[in-house]
C-alpha positions in Angstrom: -10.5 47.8 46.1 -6.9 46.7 47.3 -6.8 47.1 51.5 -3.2 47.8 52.9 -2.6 48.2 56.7 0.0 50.8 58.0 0.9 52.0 61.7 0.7 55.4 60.4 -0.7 57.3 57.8 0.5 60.7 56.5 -2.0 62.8 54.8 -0.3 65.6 53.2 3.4 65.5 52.0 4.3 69.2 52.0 7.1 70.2 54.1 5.7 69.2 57.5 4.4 65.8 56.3 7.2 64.9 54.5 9.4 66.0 57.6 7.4 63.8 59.6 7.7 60.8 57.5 11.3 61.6 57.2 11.4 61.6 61.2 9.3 58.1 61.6 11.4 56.5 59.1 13.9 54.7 62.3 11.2 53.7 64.2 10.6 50.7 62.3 7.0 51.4 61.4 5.1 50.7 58.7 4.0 54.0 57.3 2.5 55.4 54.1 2.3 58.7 52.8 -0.7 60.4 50.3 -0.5 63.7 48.9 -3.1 65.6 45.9 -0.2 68.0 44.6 2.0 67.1 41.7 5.6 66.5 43.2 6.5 69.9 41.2 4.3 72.3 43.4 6.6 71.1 46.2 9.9 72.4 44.6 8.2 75.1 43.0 7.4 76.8 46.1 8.7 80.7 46.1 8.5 81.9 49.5 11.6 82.3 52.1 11.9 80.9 54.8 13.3 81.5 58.1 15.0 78.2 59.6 15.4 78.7 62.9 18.4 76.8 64.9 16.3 74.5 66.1 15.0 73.5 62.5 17.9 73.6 61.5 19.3 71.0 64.0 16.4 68.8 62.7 16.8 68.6 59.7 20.5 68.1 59.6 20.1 65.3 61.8 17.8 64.0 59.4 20.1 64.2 56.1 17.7 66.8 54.7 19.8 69.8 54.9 22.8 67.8 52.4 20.5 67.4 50.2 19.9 71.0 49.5 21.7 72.6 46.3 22.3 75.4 48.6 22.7 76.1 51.7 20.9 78.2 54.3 22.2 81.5 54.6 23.0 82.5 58.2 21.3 84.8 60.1 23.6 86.1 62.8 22.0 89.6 63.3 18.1 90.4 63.2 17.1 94.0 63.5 13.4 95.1 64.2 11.9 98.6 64.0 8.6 100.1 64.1 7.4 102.6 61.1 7.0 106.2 63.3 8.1 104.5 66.2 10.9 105.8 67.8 13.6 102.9 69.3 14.3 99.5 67.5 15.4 96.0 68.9 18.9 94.5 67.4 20.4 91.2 68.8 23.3 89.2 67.9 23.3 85.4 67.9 27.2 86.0 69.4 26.1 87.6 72.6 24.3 84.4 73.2 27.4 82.1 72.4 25.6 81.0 69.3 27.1 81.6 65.4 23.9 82.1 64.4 19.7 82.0 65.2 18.8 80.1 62.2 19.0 80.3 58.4 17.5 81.2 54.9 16.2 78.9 52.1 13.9 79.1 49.3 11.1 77.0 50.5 11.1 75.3 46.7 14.8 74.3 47.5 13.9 72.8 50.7 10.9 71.1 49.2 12.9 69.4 46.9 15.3 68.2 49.7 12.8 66.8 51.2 10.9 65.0 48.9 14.3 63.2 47.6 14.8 62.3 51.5 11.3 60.8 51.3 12.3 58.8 47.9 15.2 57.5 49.6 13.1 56.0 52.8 13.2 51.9 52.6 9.4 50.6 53.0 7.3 53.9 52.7 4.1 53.9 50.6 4.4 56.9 48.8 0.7 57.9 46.3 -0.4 60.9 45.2 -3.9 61.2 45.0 -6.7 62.1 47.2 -7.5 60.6 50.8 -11.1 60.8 52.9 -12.0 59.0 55.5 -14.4 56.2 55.5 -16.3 55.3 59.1 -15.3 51.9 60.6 -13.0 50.8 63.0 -9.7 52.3 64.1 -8.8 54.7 61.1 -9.7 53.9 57.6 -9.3 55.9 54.7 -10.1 55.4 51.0 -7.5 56.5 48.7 -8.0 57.6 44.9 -4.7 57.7 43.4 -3.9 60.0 40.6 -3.3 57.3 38.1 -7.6 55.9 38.6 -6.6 53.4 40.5 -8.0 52.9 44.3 -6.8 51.5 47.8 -8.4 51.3 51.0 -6.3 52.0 54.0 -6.3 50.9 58.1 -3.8 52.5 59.9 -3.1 52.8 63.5 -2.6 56.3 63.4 -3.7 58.8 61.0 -1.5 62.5 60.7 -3.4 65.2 58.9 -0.9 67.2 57.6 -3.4 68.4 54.8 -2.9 72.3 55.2 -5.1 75.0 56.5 -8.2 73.9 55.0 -7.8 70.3 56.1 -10.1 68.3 55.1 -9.4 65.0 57.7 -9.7 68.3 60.5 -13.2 68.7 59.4 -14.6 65.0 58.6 -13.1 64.5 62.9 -15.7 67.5 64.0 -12.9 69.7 65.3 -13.9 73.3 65.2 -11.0 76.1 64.0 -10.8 79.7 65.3 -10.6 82.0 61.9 -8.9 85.4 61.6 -8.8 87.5 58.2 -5.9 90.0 58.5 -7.3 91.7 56.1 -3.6 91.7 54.6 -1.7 89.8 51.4 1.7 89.1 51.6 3.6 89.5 48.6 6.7 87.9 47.9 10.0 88.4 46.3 13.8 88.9 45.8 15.7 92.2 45.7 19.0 93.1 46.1 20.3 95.5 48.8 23.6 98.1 48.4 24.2 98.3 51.9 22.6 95.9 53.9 25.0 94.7 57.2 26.2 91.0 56.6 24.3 87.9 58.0 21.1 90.5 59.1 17.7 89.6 58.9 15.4 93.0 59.1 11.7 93.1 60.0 10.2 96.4 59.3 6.8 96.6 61.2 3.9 99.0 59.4 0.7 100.5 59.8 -0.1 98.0 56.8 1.6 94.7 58.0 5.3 93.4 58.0 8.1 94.2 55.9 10.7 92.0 56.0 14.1 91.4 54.1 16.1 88.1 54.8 19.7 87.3 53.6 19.8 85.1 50.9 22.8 83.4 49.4 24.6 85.3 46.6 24.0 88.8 48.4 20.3 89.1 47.6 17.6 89.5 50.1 14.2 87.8 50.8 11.3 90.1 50.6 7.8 89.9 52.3 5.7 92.8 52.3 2.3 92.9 54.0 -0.3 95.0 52.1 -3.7 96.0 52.7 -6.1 93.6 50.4 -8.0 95.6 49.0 -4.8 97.2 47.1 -3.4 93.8 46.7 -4.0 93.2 43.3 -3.2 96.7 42.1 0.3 96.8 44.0 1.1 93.3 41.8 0.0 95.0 38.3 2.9 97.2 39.6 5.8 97.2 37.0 9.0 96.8 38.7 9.9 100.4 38.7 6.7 101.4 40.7 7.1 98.3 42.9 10.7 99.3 43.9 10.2 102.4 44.9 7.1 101.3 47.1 9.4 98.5 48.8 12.1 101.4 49.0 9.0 103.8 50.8 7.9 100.8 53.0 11.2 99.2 54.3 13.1 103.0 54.1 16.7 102.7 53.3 18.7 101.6 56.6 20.3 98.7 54.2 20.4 100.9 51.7 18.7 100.9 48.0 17.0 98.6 47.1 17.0 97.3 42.9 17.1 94.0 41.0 13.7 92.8 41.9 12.6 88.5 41.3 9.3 87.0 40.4 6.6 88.0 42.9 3.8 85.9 44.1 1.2 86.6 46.7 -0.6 85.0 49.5 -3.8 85.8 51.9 -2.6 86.5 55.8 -5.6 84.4 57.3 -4.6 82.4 60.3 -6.7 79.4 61.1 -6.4 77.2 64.8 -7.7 74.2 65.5 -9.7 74.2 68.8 -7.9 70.9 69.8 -4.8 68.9 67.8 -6.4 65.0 68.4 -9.7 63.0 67.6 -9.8 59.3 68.0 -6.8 57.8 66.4 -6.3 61.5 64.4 -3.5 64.0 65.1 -3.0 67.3 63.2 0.4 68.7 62.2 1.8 71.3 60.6 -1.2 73.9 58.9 -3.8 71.9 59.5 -3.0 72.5 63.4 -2.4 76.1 62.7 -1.8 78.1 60.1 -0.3 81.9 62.0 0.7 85.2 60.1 4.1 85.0 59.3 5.3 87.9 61.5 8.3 86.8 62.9 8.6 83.7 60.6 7.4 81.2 62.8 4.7 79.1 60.6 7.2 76.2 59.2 9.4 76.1 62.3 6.1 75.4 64.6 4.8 72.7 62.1 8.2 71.1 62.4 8.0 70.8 65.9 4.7 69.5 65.6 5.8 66.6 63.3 9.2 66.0 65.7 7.4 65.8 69.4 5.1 63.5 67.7 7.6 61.3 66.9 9.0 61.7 70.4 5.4 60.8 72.1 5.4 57.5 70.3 9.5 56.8 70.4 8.9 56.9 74.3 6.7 54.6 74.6 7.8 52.4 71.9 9.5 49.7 73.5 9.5 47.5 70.8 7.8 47.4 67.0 4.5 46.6 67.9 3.5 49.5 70.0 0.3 51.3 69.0 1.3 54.8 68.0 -2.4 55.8 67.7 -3.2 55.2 71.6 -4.6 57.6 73.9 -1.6 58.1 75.4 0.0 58.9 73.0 -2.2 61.3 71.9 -2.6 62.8 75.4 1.6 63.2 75.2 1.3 65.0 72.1 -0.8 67.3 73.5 0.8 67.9 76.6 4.6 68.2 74.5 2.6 70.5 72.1 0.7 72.9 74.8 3.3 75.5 76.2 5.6 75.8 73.0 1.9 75.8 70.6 0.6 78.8 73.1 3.8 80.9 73.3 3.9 81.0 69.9 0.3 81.6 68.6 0.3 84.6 71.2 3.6 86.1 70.2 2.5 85.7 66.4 -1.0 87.0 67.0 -0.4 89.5 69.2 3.0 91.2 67.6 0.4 90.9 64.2 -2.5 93.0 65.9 -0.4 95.6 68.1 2.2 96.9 65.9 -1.5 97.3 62.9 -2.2 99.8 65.2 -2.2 103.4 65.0 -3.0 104.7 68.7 -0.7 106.9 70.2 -0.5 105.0 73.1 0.0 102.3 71.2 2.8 103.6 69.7 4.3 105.3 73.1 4.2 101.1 74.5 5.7 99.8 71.6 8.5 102.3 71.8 8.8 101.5 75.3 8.9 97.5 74.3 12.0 98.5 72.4 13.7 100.1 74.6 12.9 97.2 77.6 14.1 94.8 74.9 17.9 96.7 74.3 18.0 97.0 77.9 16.7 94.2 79.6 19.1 91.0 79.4 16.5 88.5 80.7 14.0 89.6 77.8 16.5 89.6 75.3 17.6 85.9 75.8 13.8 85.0 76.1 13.4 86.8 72.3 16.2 85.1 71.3 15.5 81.4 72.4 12.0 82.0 70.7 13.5 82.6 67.3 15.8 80.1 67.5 12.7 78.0 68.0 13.7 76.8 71.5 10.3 77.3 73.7 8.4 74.6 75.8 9.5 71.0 75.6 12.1 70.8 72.8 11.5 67.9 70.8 14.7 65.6 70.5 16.2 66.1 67.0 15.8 69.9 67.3 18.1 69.6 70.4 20.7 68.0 68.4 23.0 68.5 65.5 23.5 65.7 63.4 
C-alpha cells in the first residue's frame, strides 16, 4: 500500500471542506483532500442558501464567488413574522451603512464553484474514495480510492469535514448531543407577484419555518418546515395542492405565490459535538454541528469553522515547517471557535424551540420580542451583525473583500 505524508488532511470535500482546502492553499502546506461522493452530488445540490456578508467576503477573497455562473442575489431587506402573533421584525441592511446582509445561491451552483477552485489549487491531492483511521502515531489514515486502488496516509493534522454522521468524530470517542425536530424541511422554487425587491422573508409556524429567499431572475427560494409524520404525504402533493399549502403557510404579504421547481426534502435533526479537537483531529463544518436551518446559519458557521482554522495555524506559522496539528493550535481553534460557535447554536436552537410553541404566554413574549426588536436600536444592530455572520472573533478573510 503506497504511504504519502501531508501537513493536513481533509476528510470530506463538500462545501466546508473544500472551502477549507481552498483557504490553506497560500500557506504553503502540503495538503490532500478525500471525499466518498461522486463530484456530481456536489453540484447537484438543490437547497438555497443564505450567504451572509461575511461568507460572502470569504469567498470572494478566495476567487470562489467568480467562479459562479451566477451571482448571489442580494438581500437588502429581511422581514420576520410569527403565524398568530401579533408584531413582526423588518431591518434594512441601509440603516446599518451596509448595501446588503448577505446573498442567495443555489448550493449546487456554489458547489460547483468550489470544486473548480479546488481543481485549480497547485500541489493538492485530490481522491475520492473512503478514509478511516488506522491507530499509530500522529494521524494515519487508510484510504480506499474509488478506482480499487489503496494509499496509506500520515498527516500532521487531520480535518473531519465528513458531515453529521462523521465517521473520524466517532473512531476519536467524541460524544454528540442529538435533537430530532420532529420536522422535514422541504425544498423548492416558486415565484412571487408581489414580493418587495432584495427581501428575504422568514415566516415562523406552529409546524416549523417558512421561508422565501430572493433568487436571481425574480423567483424565490422556498423552505418549508413540516411536521414528519405528514412529510411524505405533503411531497405526493401535486403542485396544485402544494401551492395552495405554501400559499396557507407563508399567507400572502408578497403576494401569490405560482410556478413551483423540483422539491426535495430533508430531516431537521441537529447533531453537536461535545468538543471540536482530539489528538491531532479537528472537526469542521457538520461534523462539528449540524443546527436547524432557522435563520440560515448552518453553511455560514461551517465556513467560519474552516477560516479561523486557518487563522490558528497562519499565526503561528512562521515559516513552512510549523506543525499545524499542535496543541496549540488546537487549543486556538477552540478558543477562536467558542463565543461565535455558542451564540449561534443558542440563537438557532432556541428561535427553533420557542416560536414550535403554542402557549399563550409564549406567544404574548414573542410578540413582545418583536416589538423590542423594531424599537430597540442596540438589539437591532446585534440581529443584524449575527446575520451578517459577524459574531465572536471574525476570522480574517471574512473581514475582508477581496
Amino acid at each position: 500500500m503506497e504511504q504519502r505524508d501531508f501537513d493536513v488532511a481533509i476528510v470530506g470535500g463538500g462545501l466546508v471542506g473544500a472551502s477549507l482546502a481552498c483557504a490553506l492553499a497560500p500557506l504553503g502546506f502540503a495538503v490532500a483532500l478525500v471525499d466518498a461522493a461522486p463530484r456530481s452530488v456536489l453540484a447537484g445540490d438543490p437547497r438555497k442558501l443564505a450567504l451572509a456578508a461575511a461568507s460572502l467576503n470569504a469567498l470572494s477573497a478566495l476567487g470562489v464567488l467568480a467562479r459562479l455562473g451566477t451571482p448571489p442575489t442580494p438581500i437588502r431587506r429581511v422581514e420576520v413574522s410569527r403565524s398568530g402573533d401579533f408584531g413582526r421584525l423588518c431591518i434594512e441592511a441601509d440603516e446599518f451603512g451596509r448595501p446588503a446582509f448577505g446573498g442567495v445561491v443555489l448550493a449546487g451552483d456554489l458547489g460547483a464553484a468550489l470544486q473548480r477552485s479546488v481543481d485549480a489549487l497547485p500541489g493538492l491531492r485530490q481522491v475520492r474514495g473512503r478514509a478511516e483511521t488506522i491507530n499509530g502515531e500522529g494521524r494515519t489514515l487508510r484510504v480506499q480510492r474509488e478506482d480499487g486502488g489503496a494509499e496509506t496516509w500520515r498527516a500532521r493534522l487531520v480535518v473531519a469535514a465528513d458531515g453529521a454522521h462523521s465517521p473520524l468524530r466517532a473512531s476519536a470517542g467524541i460524544g454528540v448531543d442529538t435533537h430530532d425536530y420532529g420536522q422535514t424541511l422541504i425544498v423548492t422554487s416558486a415565484r412571487l407577484s408581489a414580493a418587495a425587491p432584495g427581501t428575504a422573508y422568514e415566516r415562523l409556524t406552529d409546524s416549523g419555518p417558512c421561508a422565501m429567499l430572493p433568487m436571481s431572475g425574480g423567483r424565490h427560494g422556498a423552505l418549508m418546515g413540516v411536521a414528519r409524520d405528514q412529510a411524505d404525504a405533503l411531497m405526493a402533493l401535486d403542485d396544485t395542492g402544494f401551492v395552495a399549502l405554501l400559499q396557507q403557510r407563508f399567507g400572502w404579504r408578497a403576494g401569490r405565490v405560482s410556478e413551483l421547481g423540483e422539491r426535495s426534502a430533508w430531516p431537521l435533526i441537529s447533531t453537536i459535538a461535545e468538543r471540536l479537537t482530539a489528538d491531532r483531529l479537528v472537526l469542521v463544518g457538520n461534523a462539528a454541528q449540524a443546527i436547524h436551518p432557522i435563520g440560515a446559519q448552518g453553511f455560514n458557521l461551517g465556513l467560519r469553522d474552516a477560516l479561523s482554522l486557518v487563522d490558528a495555524i497562519e499565526e503561528r506559522r512562521g515559516d513552512a515547517a510549523v506543525d499545524p496539528g499542535t496543541e496549540a493550535v488546537l487549543a486556538d481553534y477552540t478558543a477562536r471557535r467558542r463565543d461565535d460557535r455558542e451564540r449561534t447554536l443558542a440563537f438557532s436552537d432556541g428561535l427553533a424551540r420557542i416560536t414550535a410553541t403554542t402557549s399563550p404566554l409564549h406567544r404574548l413574549g414573542r410578540s413582545l420580542g418583536f416589538a423590542a426588536l423594531n424599537l430597540d436600536a442596540g438589539l437591532r444592530a446585534e440581529f443584524a451583525a449575527g446575520a451578517m455572520g459577524f459574531r465572536g472573533r471574525v476570522p480574517r478573510l471574512a473581514r475582508e473583500a477581496a
